[in-house]
C-alpha positions in Angstrom: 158.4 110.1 140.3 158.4 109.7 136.8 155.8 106.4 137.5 153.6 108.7 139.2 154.0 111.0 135.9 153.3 108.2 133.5 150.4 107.0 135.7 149.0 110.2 135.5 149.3 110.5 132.1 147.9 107.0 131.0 145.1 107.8 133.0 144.4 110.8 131.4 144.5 109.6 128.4 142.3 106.9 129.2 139.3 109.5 130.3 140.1 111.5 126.9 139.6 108.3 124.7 136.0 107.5 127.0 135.0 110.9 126.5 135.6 110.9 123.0 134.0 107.3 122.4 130.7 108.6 124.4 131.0 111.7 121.6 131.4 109.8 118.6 128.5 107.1 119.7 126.1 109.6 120.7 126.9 111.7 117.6 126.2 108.8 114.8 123.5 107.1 117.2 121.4 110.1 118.4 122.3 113.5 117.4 122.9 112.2 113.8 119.9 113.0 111.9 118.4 116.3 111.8 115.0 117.6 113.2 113.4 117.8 109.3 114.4 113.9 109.4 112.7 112.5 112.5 109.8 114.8 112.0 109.0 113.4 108.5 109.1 109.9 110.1 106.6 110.6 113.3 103.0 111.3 113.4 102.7 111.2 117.3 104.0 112.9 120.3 103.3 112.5 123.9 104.8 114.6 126.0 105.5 116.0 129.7 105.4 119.4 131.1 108.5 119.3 133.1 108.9 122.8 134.5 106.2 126.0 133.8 105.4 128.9 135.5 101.6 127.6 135.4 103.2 124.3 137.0 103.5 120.6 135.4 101.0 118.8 132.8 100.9 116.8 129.9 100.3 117.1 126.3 99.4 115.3 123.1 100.7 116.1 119.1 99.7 114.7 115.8 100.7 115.6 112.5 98.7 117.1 110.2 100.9 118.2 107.0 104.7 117.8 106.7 105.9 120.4 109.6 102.3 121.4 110.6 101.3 119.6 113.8 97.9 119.9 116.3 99.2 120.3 119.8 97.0 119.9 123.2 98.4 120.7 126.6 96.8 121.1 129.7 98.7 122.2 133.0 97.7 122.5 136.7 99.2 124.3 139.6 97.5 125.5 143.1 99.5 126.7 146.2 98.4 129.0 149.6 100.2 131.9 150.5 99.8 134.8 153.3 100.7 137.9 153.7 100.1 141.1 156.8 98.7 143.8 155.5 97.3 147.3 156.6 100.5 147.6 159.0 100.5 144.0 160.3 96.9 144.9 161.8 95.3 142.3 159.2 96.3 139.1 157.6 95.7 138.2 153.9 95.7 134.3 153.6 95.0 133.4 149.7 94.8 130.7 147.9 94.4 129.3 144.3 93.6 126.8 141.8 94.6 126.8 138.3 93.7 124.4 135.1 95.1 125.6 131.9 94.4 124.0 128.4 95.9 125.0 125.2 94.8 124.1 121.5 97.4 125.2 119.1 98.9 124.7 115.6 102.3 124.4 115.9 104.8 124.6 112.8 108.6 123.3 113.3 110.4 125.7 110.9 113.4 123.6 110.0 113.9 125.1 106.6 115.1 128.3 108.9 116.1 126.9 112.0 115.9 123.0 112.4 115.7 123.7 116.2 113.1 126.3 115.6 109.1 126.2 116.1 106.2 128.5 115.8 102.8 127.9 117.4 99.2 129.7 118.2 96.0 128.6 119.1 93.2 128.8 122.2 93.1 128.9 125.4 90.9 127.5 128.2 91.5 129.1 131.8 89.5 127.0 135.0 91.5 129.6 137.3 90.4 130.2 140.4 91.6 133.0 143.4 90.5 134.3 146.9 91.9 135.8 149.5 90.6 136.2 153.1 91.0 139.5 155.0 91.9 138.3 158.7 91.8 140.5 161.8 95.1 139.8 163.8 94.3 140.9 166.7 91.1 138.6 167.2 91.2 136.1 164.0 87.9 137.5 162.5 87.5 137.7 159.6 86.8 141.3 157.6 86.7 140.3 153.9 86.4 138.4 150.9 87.9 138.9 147.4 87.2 136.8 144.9 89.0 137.2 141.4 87.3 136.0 138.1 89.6 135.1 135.5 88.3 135.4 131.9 87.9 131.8 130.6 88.9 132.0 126.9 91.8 133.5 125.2 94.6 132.7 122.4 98.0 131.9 122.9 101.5 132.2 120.5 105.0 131.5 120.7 108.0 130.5 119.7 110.2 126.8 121.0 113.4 125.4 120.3 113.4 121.7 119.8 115.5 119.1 120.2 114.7 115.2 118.6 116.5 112.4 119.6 117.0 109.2 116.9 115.3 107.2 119.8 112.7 108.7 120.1 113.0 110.9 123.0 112.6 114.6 122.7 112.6 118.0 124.3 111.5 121.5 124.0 111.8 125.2 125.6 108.9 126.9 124.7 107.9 130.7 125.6 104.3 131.6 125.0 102.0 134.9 125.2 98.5 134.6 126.6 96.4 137.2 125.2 93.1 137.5 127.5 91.0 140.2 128.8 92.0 141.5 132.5 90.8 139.7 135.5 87.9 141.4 137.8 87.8 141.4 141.7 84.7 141.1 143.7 85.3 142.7 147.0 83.2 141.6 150.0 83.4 143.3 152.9 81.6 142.6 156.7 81.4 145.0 159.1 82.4 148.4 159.3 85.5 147.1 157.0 87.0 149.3 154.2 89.4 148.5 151.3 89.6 152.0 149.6 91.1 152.7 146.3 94.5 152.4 147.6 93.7 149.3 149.2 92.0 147.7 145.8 95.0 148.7 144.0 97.8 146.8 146.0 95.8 144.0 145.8 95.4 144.2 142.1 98.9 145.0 141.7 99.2 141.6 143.1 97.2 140.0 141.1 98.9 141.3 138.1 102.1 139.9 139.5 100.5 136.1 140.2 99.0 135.5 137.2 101.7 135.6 134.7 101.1 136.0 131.1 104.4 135.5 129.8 105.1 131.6 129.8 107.5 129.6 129.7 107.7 125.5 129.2 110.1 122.9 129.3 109.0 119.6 128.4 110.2 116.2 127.8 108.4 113.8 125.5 108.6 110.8 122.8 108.1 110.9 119.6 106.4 107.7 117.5 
């Protein structure tokens, strides 16, 4: 028994020592100089939009001054989706295709935070929506609405930032598109109706699929 207890132990031991040697070496090797210090030796970043509520992309950074870096992104997503409506009598298939680009200053404020970033800048919106209103009971169809996004707008927010020493680096960024509000054209065929109640579920639902409030996380290099 007390083999098995020294066994145990030496083993034990043996995983604390591993873990602390993969501490120490990843401590001097990558987490050892600060964000200030790899910034003031990089003019370039590439990077990858890993996860977004406006879906994947890529982007591209260059230093201007010191902490003071250009920043373009652009991010796609498109997807389907359907829906019964009008107690189950109708069907409401819709789908959409976004493009999102973003010019933006963005400062890394390391004298405050080193993890810490600010950015704003322009927006480009390619967005496009419809829905088609489907009769269930015979698959005709009743109406069309389209919904016209507003193309330009501005964009800020605030990151946190992590550099690596070799190279690599990642961010979680929230952002705030400012825009005007998105129109619907409703066509209808046929002795077909959407009233006012009608116009605003469908607006309400909208709202909810065309999120303003962002958020990023991406994973780049740094050169």
């Amino acid at each position: 028994m007390k083999v098995d207890q020294k066994s145990i132990i030496v083993q034990i031991m043996i995983k604390i020592l591993v873990c602390m040697c993969v501490l120490i070496f990843y401590s001097n090797n990558v987490f050892s100089k600060t964000n200030k210090n790899i910034l003031d030796k990089t003019n370039f970043q590439i990077q990858s939009i890993i996860l977004s509520n406006l879906g994947s992309g890529l982007g591209l950074s260059y230093k201007l001054n010191n902490n003071l870096w250009f920043n373009l992104e652009q991010q796609t997503i498109k997807g389907t989706m359907s829906r019964n409506t009008n107690g189950n009598s109708n069907r409401e298939d819709s789908d959409f295709d976004t493009r999102t680009v973003y010019a933006n200053l963005r400062y890394y404020l390391t004298d405050i935070l080193d993890e810490l970033s600010f950015q704003t800048g322009l927006i480009y919106r390619d967005w496009e929506a419809k829905s088609l209103i489907i009769d269930n009971s015979n698959d005709q169809r009743k109406g069309v609405y389209t919904v016209m996004y507003p193309e330009n707008g501005y964009n800020f927010g605030l990151g946190l930032n992590w550099f690596y020493t070799n190279g690599l680096f990642s961010s979680l960024n929230f952002v705030k598109i400012i825009s005007d509000e998105p129109s619907v054209d409703y066509e209808l065929e046929g002795n077909y109706e959407c009233n006012l109640s009608c116009q605003e579920d469908f607006e309400a639902k909208v709202d909810k699929y065309s999120p303003t409030n962002l958020f990023f996380f991406n994973f780049g290099f740094s050169f």
